[in-house]
N, C-alpha and C positions, 0 to 999 in steps of 0.2 A: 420570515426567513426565506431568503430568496436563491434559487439554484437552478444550474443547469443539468437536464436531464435529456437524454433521446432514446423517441418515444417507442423503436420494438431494438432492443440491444442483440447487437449481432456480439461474438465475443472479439470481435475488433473494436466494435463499438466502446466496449469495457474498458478495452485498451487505453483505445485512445482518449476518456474519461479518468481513466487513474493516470494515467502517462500525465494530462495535466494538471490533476491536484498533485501530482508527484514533485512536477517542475517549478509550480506557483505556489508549492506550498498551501494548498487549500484542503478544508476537513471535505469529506466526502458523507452520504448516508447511502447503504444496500443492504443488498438481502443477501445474507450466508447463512446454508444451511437453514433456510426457512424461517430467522433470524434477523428482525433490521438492526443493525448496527451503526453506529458513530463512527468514523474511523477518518485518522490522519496520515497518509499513506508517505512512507521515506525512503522504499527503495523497493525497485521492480525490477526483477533479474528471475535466472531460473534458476532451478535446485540440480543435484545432481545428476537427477536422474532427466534434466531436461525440460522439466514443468515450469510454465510460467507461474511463479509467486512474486506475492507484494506484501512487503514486512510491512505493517500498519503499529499502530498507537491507538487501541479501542476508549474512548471516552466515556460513550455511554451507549444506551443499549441494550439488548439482550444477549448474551451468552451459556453458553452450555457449563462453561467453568465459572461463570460468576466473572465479576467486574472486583476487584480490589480497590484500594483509597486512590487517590489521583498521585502518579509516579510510581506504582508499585510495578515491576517489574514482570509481574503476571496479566499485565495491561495489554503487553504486544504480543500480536498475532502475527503469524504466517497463514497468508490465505491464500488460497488455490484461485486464481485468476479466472478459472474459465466458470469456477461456482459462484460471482456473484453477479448479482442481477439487481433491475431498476437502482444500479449507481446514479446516484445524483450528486455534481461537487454543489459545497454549501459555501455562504458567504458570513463567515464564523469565525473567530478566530482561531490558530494555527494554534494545536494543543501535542505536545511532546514529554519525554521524560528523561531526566540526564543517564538514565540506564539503559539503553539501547546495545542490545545484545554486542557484543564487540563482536564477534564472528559469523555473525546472520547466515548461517548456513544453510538458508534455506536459499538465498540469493549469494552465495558463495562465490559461484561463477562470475560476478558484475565486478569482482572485486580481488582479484587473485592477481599478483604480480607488484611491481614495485609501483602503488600509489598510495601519496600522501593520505597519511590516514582521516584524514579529514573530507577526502575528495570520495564520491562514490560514482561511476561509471554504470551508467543504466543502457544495459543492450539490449533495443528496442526489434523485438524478433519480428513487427509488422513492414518496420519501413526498413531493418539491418542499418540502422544507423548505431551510434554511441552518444551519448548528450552525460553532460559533466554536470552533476545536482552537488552545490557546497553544502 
């Protein structure tokens, strides 16, 4: 299992790690909350209060609520961006669930205004660009 990692993570470095299993579609493994996890990352935006988060699809792993059957709805996280560490994207295949919160309020902000709901607008607070993820 082969992956790209850098090797002392600044929380740019994070960034720019999720930002591209975000765009490529790639699963990702880190540490949350002193916690490795599995995670498929689908949308990185901030909450309301401003916080960068990234709505993931936990696969496998450890968690504090426990893992459910594969698609169950208690699957996906909102994680705090700046808490996880040694992310590595993996080369695995791309794992999702047709239940994807419809209002992801935790990245609220990426997505407010007249787009096609299918479309999600990821505003990347390092470089203030916008990049369009189908």
């Amino acid at each position: 299992m082969g992956g790209i990692q850098a090797k002392i993570q600044t929380v740019e470095d994070v960034y720019r790690l999720v930002r591209r299993a975000v765009v490529s579609k790639r699963p990702m493994r880190a540490i949350y909350h002193g916690q490795q996890r599995w995670l498929c990352p689908h949308q990185l935006g901030r909450n309301h209060a401003g916080q960068s988060r990234v709505l993931c699809y936990q696969y496998a792993g450890e968690s504090s609520s426990r893992l459910e059957a594969p698609g169950s709805p208690a699957n996906w996280r909102c994680i705090a961006l700046e808490k996880l560490s040694r992310v590595e994207l993996l080369e695995e295949a791309w794992r999702t669930a047709p239940n994807m919160p419809p209002t992801a309020s935790a990245v609220g902000l990426a997505k407010r205004g007249v787009i096609p709901r299918k479309q999600f607008y990821i505003k990347m607070f390092v470089f203030n660009t916008v990049v369009q993820v189908d």
